[in-house]
Backbone bond lengths (Angstrom), bond angles and torsions (degrees), N, CA, C in turn:
res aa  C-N    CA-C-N  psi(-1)  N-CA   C-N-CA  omega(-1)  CA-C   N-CA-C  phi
1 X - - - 1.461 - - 1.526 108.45 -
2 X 1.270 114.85 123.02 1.537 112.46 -177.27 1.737 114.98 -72.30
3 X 0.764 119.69 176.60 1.593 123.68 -162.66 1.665 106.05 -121.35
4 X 1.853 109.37 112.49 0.713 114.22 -164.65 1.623 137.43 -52.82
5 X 1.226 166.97 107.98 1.629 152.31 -142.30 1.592 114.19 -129.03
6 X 1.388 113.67 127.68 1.330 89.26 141.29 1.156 133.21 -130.10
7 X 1.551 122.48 -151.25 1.607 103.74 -158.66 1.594 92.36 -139.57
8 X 1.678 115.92 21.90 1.310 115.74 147.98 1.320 149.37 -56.12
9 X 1.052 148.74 126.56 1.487 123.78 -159.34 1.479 87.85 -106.31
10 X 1.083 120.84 -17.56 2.011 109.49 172.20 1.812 103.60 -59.46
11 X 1.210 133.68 177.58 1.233 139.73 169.40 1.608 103.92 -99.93
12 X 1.809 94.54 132.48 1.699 117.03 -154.63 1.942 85.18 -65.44
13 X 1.194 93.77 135.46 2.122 114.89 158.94 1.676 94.47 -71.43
14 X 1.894 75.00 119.32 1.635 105.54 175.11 1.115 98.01 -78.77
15 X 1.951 99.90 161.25 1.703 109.45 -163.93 1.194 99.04 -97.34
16 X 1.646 114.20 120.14 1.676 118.71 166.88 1.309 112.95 -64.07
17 X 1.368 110.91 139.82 1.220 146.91 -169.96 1.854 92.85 -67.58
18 X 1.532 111.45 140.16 1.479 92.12 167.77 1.446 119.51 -71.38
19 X 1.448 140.81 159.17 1.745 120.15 142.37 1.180 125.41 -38.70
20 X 1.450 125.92 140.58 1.012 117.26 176.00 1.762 106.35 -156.17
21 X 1.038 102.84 131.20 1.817 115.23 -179.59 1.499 113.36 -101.42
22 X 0.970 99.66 126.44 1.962 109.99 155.04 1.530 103.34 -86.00
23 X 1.733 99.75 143.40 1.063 134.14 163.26 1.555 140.32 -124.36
24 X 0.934 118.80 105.40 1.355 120.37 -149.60 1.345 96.53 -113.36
25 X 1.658 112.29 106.37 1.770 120.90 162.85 1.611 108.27 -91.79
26 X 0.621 120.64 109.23 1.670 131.19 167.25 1.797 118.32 -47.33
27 X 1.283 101.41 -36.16 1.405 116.08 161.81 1.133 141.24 -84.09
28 X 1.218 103.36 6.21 1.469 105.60 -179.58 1.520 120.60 -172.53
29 X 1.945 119.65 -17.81 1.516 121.90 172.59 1.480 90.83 162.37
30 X 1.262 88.29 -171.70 1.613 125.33 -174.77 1.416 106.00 -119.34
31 X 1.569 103.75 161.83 1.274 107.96 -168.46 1.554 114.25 172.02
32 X 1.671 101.26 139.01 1.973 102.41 -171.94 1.145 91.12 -116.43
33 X 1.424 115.35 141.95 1.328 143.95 142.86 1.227 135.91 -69.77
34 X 1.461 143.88 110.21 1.121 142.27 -176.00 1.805 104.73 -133.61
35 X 1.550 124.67 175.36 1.336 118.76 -171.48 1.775 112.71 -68.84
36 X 1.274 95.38 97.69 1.651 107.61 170.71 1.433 111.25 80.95
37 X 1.673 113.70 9.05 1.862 119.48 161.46 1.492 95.27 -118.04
38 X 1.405 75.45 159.90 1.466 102.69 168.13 1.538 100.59 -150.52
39 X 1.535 99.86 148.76 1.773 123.63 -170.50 1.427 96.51 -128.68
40 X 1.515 116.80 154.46 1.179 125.22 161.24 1.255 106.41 166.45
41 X 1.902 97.25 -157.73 1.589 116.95 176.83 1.621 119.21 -135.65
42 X 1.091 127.75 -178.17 1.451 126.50 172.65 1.496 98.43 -122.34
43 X 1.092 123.52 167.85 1.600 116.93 145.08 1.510 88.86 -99.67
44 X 1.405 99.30 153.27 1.645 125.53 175.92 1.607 105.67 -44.92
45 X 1.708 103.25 161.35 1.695 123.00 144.52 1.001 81.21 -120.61
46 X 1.605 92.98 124.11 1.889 108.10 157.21 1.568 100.17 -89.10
47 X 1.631 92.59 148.43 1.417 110.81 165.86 1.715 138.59 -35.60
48 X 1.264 95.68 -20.18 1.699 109.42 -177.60 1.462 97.88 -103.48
49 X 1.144 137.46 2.54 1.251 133.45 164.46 1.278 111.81 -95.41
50 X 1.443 116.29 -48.83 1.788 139.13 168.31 1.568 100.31 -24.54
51 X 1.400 99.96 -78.73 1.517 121.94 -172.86 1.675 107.14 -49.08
52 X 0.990 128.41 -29.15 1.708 128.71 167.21 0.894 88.29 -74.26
53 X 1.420 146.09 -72.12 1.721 146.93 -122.67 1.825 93.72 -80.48
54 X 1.144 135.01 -44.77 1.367 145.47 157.43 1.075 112.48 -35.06
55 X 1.528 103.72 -85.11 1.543 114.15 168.38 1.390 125.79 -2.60
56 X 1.327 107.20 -87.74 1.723 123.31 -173.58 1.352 87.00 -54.84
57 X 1.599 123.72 -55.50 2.022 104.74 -146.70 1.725 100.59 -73.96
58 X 1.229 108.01 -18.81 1.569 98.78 177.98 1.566 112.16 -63.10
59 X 1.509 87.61 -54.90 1.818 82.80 -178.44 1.412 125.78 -64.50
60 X 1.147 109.61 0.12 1.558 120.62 154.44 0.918 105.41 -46.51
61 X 1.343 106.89 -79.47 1.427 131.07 -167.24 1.297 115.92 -45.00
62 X 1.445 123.97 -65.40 1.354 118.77 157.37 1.151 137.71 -50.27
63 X 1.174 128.97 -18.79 1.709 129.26 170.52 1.646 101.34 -85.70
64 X 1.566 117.22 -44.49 1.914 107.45 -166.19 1.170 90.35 -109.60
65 X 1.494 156.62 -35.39 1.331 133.72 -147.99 1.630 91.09 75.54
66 X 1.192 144.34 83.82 1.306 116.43 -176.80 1.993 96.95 159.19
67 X 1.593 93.98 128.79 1.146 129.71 170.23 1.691 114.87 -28.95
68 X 1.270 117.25 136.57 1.289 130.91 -177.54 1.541 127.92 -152.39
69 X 1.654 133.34 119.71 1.515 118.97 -163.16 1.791 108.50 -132.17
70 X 1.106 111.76 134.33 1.639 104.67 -174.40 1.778 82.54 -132.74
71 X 1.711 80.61 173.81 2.016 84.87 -154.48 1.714 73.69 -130.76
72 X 1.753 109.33 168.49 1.199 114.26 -152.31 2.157 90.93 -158.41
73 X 1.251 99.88 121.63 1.831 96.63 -176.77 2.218 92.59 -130.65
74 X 0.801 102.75 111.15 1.596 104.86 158.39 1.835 126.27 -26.03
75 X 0.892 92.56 136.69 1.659 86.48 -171.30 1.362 105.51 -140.99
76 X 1.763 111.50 99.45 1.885 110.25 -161.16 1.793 86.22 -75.50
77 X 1.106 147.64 -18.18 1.368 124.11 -172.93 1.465 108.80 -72.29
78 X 1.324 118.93 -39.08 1.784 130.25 -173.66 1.070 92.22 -85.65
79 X 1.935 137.41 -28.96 1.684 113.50 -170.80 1.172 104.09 58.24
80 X 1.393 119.14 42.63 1.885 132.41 151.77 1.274 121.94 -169.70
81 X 1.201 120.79 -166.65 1.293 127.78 -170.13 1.720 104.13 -91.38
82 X 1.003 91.51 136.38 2.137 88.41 166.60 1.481 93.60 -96.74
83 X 1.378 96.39 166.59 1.676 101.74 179.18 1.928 91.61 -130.90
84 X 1.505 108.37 169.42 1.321 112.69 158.17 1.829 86.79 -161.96
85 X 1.595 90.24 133.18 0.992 116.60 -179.18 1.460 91.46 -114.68
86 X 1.888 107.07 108.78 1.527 112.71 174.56 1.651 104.54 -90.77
87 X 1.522 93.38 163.47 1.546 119.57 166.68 1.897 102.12 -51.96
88 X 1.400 115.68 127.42 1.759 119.34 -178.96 1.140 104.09 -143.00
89 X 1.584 134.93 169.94 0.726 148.56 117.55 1.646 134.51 -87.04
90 X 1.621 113.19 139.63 1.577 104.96 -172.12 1.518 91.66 -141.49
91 X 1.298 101.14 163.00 1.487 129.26 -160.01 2.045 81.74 -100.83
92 X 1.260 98.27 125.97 1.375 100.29 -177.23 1.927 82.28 -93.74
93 X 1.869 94.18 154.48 1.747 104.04 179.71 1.151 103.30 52.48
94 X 1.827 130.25 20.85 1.319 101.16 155.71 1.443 89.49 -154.83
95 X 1.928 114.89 169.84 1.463 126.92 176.75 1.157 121.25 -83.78
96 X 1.327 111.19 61.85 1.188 126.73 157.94 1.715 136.44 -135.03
97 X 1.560 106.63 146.10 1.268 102.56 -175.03 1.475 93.56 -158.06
98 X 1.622 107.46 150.68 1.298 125.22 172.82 1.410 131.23 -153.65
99 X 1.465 112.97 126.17 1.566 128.47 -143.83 1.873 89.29 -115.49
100 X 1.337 92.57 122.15 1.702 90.07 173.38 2.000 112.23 -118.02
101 X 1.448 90.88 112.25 2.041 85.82 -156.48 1.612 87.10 -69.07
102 X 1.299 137.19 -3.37 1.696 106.00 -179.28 1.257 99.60 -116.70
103 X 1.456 122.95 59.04 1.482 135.49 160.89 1.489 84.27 -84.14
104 X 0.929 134.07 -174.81 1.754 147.44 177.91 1.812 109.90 -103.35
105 X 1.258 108.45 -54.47 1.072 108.02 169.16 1.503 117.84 -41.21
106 X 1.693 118.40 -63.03 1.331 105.16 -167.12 1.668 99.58 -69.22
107 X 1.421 114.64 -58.99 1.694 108.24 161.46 1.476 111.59 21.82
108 X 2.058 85.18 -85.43 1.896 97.85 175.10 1.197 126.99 -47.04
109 X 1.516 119.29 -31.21 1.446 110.00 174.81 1.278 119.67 -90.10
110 X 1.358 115.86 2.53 1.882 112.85 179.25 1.481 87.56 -94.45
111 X 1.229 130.97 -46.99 1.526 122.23 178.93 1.042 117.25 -59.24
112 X 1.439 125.04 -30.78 1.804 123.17 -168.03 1.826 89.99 -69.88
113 X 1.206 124.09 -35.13 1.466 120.36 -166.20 1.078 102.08 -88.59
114 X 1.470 145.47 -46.08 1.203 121.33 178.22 1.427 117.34 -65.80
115 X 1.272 108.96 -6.67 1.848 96.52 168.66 1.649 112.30 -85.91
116 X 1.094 96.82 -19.44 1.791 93.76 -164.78 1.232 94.69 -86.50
117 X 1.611 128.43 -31.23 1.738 120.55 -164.48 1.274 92.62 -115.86
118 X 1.408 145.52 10.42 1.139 128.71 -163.47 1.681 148.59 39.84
119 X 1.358 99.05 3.67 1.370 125.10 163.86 1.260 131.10 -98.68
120 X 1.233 156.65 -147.53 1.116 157.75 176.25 1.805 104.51 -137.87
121 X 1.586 117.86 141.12 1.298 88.57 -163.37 1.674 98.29 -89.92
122 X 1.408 138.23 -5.69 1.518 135.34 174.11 1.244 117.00 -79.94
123 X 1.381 131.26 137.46 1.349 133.28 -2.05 1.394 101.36 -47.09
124 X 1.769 119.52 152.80 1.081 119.04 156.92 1.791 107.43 -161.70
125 X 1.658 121.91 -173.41 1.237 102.03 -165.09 1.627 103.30 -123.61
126 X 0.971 115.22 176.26 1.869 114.39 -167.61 1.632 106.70 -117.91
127 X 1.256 100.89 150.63 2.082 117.01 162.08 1.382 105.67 -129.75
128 X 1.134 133.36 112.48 1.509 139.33 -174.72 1.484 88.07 -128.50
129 X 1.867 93.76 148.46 1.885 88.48 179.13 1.724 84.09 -116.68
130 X 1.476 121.27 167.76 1.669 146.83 138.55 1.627 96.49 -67.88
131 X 1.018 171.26 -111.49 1.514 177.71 141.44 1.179 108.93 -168.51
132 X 1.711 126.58 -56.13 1.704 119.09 -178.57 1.742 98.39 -125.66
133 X 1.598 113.34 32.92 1.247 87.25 -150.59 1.775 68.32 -125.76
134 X 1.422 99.74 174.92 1.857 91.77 -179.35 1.741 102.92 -86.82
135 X 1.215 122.28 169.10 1.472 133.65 137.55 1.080 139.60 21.37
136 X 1.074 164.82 -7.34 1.374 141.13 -109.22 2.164 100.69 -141.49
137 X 1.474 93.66 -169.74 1.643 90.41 -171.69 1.744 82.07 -123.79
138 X 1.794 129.66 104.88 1.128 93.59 171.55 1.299 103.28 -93.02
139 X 1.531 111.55 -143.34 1.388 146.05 -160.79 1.470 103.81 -60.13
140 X 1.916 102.13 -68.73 1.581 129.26 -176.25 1.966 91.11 -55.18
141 X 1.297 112.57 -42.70 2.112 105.01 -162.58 1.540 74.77 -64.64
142 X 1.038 124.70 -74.22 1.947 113.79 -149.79 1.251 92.47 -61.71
143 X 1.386 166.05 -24.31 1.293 146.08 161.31 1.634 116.15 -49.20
144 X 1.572 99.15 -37.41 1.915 102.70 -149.27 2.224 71.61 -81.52
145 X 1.236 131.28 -43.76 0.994 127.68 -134.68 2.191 119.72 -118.95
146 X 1.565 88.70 16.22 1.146 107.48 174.28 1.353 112.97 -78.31
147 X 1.380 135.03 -41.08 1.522 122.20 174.13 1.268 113.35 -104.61
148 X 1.391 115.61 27.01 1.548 132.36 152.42 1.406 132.66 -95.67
149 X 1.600 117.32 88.06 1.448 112.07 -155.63 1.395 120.34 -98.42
150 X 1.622 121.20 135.36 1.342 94.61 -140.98 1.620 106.11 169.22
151 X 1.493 125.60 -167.21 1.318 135.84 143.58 1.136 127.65 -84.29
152 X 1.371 132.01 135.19 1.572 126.64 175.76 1.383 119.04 -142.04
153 X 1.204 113.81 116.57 1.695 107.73 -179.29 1.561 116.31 -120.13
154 X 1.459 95.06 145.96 1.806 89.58 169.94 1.087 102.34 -114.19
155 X 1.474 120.80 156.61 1.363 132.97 -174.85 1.607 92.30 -103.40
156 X 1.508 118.24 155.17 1.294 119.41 158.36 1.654 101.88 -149.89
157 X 1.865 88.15 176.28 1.681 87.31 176.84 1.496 129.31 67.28
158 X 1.495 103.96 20.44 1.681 128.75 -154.82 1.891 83.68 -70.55
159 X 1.285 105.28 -67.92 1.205 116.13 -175.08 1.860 134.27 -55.07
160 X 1.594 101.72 -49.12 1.161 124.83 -174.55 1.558 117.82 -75.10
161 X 1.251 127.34 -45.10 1.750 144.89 -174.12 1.317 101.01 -127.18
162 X 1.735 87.37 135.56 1.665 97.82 175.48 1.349 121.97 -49.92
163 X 1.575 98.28 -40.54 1.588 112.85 166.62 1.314 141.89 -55.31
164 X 1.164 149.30 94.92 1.314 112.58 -157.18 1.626 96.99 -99.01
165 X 1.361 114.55 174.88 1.346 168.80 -138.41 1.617 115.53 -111.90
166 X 1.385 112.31 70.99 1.671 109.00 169.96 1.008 113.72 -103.02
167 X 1.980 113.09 143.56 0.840 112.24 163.80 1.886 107.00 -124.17
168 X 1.313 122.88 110.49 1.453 126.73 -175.17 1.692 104.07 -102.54
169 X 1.405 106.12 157.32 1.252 122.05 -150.92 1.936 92.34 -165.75
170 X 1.593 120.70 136.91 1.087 113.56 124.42 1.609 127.60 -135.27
171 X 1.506 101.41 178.31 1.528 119.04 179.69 1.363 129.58 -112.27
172 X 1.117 126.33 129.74 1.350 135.69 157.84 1.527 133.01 -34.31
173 X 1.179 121.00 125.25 1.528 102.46 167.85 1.588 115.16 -79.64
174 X 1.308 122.52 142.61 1.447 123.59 -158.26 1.835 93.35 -90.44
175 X 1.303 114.07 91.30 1.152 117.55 170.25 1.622 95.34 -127.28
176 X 1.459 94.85 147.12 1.673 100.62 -168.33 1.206 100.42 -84.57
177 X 1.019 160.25 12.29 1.486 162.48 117.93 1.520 95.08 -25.96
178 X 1.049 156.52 -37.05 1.761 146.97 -109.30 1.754 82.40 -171.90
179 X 0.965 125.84 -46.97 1.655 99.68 -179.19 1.529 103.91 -96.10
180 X 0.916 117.24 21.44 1.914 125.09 161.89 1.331 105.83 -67.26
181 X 1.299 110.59 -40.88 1.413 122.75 -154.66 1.541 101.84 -126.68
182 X 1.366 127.56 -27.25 1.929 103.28 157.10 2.124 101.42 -163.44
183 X 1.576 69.65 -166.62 1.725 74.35 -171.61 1.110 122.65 -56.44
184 X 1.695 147.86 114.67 1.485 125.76 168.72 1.576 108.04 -107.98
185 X 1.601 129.02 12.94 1.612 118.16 139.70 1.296 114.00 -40.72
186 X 1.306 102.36 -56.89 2.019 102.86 -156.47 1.193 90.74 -93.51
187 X 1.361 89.48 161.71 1.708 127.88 -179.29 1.365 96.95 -86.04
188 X 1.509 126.24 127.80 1.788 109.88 137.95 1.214 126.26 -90.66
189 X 1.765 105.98 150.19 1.397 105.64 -167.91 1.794 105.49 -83.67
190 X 1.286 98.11 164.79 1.549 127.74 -168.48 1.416 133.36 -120.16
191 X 1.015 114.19 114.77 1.945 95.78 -175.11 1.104 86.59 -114.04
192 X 1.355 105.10 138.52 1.676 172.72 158.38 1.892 96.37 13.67
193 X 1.801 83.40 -73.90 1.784 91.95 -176.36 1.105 109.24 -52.33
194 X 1.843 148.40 -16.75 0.933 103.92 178.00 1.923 126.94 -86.59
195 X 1.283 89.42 -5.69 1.716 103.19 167.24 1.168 122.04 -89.03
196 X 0.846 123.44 21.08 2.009 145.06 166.39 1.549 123.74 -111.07
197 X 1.370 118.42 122.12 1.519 101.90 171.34 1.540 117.86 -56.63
198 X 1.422 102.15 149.28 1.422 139.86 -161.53 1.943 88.77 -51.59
199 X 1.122 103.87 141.85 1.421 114.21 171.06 1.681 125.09 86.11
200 X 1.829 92.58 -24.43 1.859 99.09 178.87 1.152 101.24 -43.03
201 X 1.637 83.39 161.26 1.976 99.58 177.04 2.111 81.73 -111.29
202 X 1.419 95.04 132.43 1.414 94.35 -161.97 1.770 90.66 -117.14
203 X 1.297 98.25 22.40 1.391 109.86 149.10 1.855 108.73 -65.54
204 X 1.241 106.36 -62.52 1.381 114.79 -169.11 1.604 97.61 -71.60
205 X 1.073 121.99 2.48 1.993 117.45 166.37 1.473 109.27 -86.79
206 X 0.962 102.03 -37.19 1.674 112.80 -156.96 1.962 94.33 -94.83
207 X 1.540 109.47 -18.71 1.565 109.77 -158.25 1.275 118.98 -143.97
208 X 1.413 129.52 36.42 1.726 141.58 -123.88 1.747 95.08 -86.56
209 X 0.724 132.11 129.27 1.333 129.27 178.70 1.426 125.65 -53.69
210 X 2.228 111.45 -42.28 0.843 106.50 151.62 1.651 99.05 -153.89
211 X 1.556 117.88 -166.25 1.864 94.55 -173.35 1.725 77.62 -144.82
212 X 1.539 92.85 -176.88 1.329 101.65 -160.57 1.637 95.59 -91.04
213 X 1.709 111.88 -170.91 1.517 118.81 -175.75 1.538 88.19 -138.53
214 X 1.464 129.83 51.31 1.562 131.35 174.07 1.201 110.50 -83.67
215 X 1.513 121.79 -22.87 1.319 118.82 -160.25 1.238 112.53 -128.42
216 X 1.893 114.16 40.22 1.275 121.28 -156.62 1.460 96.75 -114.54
217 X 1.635 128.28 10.24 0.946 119.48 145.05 0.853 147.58 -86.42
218 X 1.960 107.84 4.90 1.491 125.55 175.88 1.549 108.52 -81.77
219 X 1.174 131.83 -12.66 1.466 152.24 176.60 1.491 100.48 -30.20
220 X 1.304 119.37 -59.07 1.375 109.64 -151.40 1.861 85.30 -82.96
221 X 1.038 131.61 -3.96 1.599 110.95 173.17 1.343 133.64 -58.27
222 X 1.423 103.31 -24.84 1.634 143.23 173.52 1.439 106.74 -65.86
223 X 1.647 124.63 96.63 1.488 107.14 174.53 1.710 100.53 -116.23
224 X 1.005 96.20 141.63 1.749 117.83 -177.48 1.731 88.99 -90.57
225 X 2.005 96.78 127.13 1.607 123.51 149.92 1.481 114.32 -67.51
């Protein structure tokens, strides 16, 4: 490689550094901002959480034909994710679902956690499935999931292919520090491994042989229109 020259006799303009912001989600990783990148990390879903998180939304799926979403915040004392699977309603045979946090019930469960962890569990991150339908981020996910900053995946194909069907995505928190420097409407998309501990065979994510039934008492939270 030849060695770059010039033939100025002023002294050559040093190369500015791009801007660049840290972002620190507490729920879910770290992460720098620069114009239209982003760098970072996740903390993991371990597999024994996976296998619940499947679990319940399949049997959604199999009992209504019909949509299901549980929300997910990091927890450095447990070294995992907490989950809360709120009280919803979903449109059975169709992609829809809707979670209302000032029902009382869920209320009770954002309060039962901020007493036990002393935090609040929002910001936090989402798993919504399609059931026979593939993947995707629609219209209603970037509505439910625009001032949710974070990881977000939909499951699809729960029903139809052995395989199922992700589609992961994350978001920005809209702090003007961070939209100086890029989009925080849109989601960027995400593959899989990086929300998996290091080394999974994400064969068994995408293809689980079988999943657990731990979280099959959250079932009745799920009411079919």
């Amino acid at each position: 490689m030849s060695k770059n020259t010039t033939t100025s006799s002023e002294p050559a303009e040093e190369t500015k550094e791009e801007p660049e912001v840290a972002v620190a989600l507490a729920h879910c990783g770290e992460f720098a901002v620069k114009e239209k990148q982003v760098s970072g990390w996740f903390h993991p879903i371990k597999m024994n959480l996976w296998m619940k998180i499947l679990g319940f939304h399949r049997e959604i799926s199999k009992r209504h034909n019909a949509e299901s979403v549980s929300y997910h915040r990091w927890n450095p004392r447990k070294n995992e994710y907490d989950t809360i699977i709120p009280f919803q309603d979903s449109t059975g045979k169709g992609l829809a679902v809707d979670v209302k946090w000032d029902d009382p019930r869920n209320r009770k469960l954002l309060d039962e956690y901020a007493a036990e962890n002393g935090q609040e569990f929002f910001p936090c991150c989402t798993i919504h499935t399609h059931v026979d339908a593939a993947a995707f981020e629609s219209g209603t996910d970037a509505g439910d999931e625009e001032d949710l900053p974070g990881w977000h995946i939909t499951i699809g194909h729960l029903l139809t292919k052995k395989k199922i069907d992700l589609d992961c995505r994350f978001r920005l928190p809209k702090l003007p520090k961070v939209s100086e420097l890029t989009d925080v409407e849109d989601s960027f998309d995400l593959d899989e491994k990086h929300l998996f501990e290091k080394g999974v065979n994400l064969d068994i994510v995408t293809n689980p042989e079988s999943t657990t039934k731990n979280w099959f008492n959250f079932l009745s939270r799920v009411h079919i229109r």
